[in-house]
N, C-alpha and C positions, 0 to 999 in steps of 0.2 A: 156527481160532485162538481164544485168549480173547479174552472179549467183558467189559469191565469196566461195574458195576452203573452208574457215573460216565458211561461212556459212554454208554450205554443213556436214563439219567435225562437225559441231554443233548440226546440224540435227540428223546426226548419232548416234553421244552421246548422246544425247538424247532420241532414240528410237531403237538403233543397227540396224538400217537396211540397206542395203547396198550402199556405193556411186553412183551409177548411178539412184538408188530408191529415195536418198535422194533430188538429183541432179534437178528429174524430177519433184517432189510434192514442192519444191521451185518453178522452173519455170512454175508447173501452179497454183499454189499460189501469182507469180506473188512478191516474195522475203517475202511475211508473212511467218513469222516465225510459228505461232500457227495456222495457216490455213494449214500449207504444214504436221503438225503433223497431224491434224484432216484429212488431205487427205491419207497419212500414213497407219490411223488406220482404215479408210474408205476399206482400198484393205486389210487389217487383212480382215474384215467381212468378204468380196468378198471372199479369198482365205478359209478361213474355211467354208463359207456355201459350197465351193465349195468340201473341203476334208470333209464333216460331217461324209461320210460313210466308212471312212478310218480306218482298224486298226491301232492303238496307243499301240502297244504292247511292242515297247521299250523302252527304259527313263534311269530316276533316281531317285533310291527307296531312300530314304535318313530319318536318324533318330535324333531327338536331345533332349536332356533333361537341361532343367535351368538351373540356377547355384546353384539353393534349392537343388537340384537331387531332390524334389517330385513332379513331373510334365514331361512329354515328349511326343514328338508327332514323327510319320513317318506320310512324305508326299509320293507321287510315282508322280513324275512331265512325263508322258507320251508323248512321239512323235513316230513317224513310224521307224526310221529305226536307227540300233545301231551306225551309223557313226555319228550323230547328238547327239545322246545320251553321246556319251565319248568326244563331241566338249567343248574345255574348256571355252566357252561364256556359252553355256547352261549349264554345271554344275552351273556357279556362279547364273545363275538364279536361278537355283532348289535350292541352298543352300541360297539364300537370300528369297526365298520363305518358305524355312522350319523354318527360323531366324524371321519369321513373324506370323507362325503359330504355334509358342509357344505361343505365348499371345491370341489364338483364341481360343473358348470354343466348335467350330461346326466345320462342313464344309464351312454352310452357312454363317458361320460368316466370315472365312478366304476369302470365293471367292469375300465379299462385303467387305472384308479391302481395306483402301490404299494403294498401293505402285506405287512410283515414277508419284505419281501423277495421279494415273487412278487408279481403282479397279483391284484386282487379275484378275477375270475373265476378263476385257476387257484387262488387258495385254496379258495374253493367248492368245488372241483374236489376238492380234498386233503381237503377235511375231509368229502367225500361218501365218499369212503374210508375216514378216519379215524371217524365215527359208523356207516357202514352206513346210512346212509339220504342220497333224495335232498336236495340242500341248493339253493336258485336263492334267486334274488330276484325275488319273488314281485309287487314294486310298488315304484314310484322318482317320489316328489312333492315337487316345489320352490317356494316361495312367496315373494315378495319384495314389500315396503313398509313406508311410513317406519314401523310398526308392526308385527311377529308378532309370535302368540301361539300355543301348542302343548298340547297336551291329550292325553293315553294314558290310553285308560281302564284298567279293574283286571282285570291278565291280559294284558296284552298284545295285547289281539285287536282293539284297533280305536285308530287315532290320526289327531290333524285338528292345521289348521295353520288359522289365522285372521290376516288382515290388516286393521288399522285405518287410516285416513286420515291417521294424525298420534300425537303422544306427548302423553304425560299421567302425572300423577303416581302413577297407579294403573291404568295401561297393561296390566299384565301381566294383573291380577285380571280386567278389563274382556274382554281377547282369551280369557282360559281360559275366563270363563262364555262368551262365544260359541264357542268350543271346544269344551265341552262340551255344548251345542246340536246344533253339525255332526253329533256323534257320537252321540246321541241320536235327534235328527228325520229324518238324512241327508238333508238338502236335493237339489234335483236340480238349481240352481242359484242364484247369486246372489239375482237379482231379474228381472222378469216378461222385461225384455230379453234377458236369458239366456239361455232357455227356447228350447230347437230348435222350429224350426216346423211339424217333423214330429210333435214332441211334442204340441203343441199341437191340429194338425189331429187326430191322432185322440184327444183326451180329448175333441174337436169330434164325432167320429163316434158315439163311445162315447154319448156325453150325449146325442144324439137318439134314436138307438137305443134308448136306455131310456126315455124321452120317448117314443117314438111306442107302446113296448109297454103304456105305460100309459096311451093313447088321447090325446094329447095333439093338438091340432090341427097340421096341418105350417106354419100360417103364424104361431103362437105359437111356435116350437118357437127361433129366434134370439137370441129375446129371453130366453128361459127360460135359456138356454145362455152366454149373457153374464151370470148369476151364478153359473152353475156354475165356469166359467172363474175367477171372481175367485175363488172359493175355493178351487180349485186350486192358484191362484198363492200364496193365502194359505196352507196347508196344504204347500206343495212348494217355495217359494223362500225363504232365509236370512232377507232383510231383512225380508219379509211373515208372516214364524211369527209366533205367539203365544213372546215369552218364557219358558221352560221355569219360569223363578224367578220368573217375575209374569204370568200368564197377562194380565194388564190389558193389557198393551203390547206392543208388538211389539220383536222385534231393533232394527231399525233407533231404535226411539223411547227403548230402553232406549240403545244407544251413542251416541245423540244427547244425553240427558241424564248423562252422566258426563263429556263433555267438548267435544260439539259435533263430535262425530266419525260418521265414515260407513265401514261394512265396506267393506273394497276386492276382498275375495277371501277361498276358502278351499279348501282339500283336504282329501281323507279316504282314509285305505286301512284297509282290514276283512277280515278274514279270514272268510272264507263257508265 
């Protein structure tokens, strides 16, 4: 049967896939319209069971916070190769994906939302068909207090979410330089309590060990190790860095003087 260019173009709009794809699941659809979609998303499956074992190492790490600022979320929308990644059909996905996963409270809530009329996941699904390459979500981070703030660096490839203790009238400014901290230093936590106590016991290990190779006596070797430790913590947790903008001060002494405020929290997803 003829297949009209209207149709076709309709098709597309519909599921962005490409005209000679749309062209084909019309004519063996036989001109349905909602069978040539369901045919569509039938070769989605096909093409992702067929990449399932594929790295998804590149994408777009993307961050957002409401318009409360007490609430934000990073998504990392993953596909295979950086050329698709900086395609600007897929960013608008990624970003209408992230514009969806603020109102989500999980992962699993977001992958079984709607959008455009199918669930998160089965669009992923559709458009691992429609690109040819794998697509997941790659990372799903939510942060909430009486302050967020959100930071994506340049490229897409790494995004942080920062909580303050309270608002201020330069609130935003204050959470993005700590933002862009996260994303710079990559803390490994908050502050010293933080810190897993597995963590802990072996930078304990580590630090004697090198200590004792350097002839160090074993009953000196505790005390020696209780300033390794503080620098550790000074060098590896949020509140205790050096300020990236003022190396004088630390995080916590810089948010302390902008409004008497304390980090409450943060998240980071990176694409490695």
């Amino acid at each position: 049967m003829k297949i009209t260019a209207s149709e076709v173009n309709k098709l597309r709009q519909a599921t962005g896939a490409g005209m000679m794809d749309c062209k084909k699941a019309l004519v063996e659809a036989e001109g349905d319209f909602d069978k040539a979609v369901e045919n569509l998303r039938k070769k989605g499956q096909k093409v992702a069971a067929n990449r399932a074992d594929r790295e998804s190492s590149e994408g777009a790490v993307l961050a957002k916070v409401n318009t409360d600022h007490n609430a934000g979320v990073i998504v990392s929308v993953n596909c295979e190769t950086d050329f698709v990644a900086k395609n600007d059909s897929y960013l608008k996905l990624a970003n209408d994906l992230v514009d969806l996963a603020l109102g989500c409270d999980s992962l699993e809530d977001f992958l079984g939302s709607e959008f455009e009329g199918i669930t998160v996941a089965e669009k992923l699904t559709e458009q691992t068909g429609v690109i040819g390459e794998k697509i997941e979500i790659g990372g799903f981070k939510i942060l909430k207090a009486p302050f967020v703030g959100s930071y994506i660096h340049a490229g897409n490839k790494i995004a942080t979410l920062v909580g303050l203790s309270g608002t201020l009238d330069n609130g935003a400014e204050v959470a993005k330089n700590v933002a862009m901290q996260v994303a710079a230093m990559n803390p490994i936590a908050l502050n010293e309590e933080d810190v897993d106590a597995s963590v802990v016991e072996k930078e304990i290990e580590i630090a004697k060990e090198q200590l004792r190779q350097e002839g160090k006596p074993e009953a000196m070797l505790d005390n020696i190790v209780k300033g390794k430790i503080k620098r550790f913590y000074k060098d590896n947790t949020l509140v205790n860095q050096d300020f990236i903008k003022d190396s004088k001060v630390s995080v916590a002494a810089y948010v302390k003087s902008s409004g008497n405020l304390t980090v409450t929290g943060f998240e980071r997803i990176a694409l490695v």
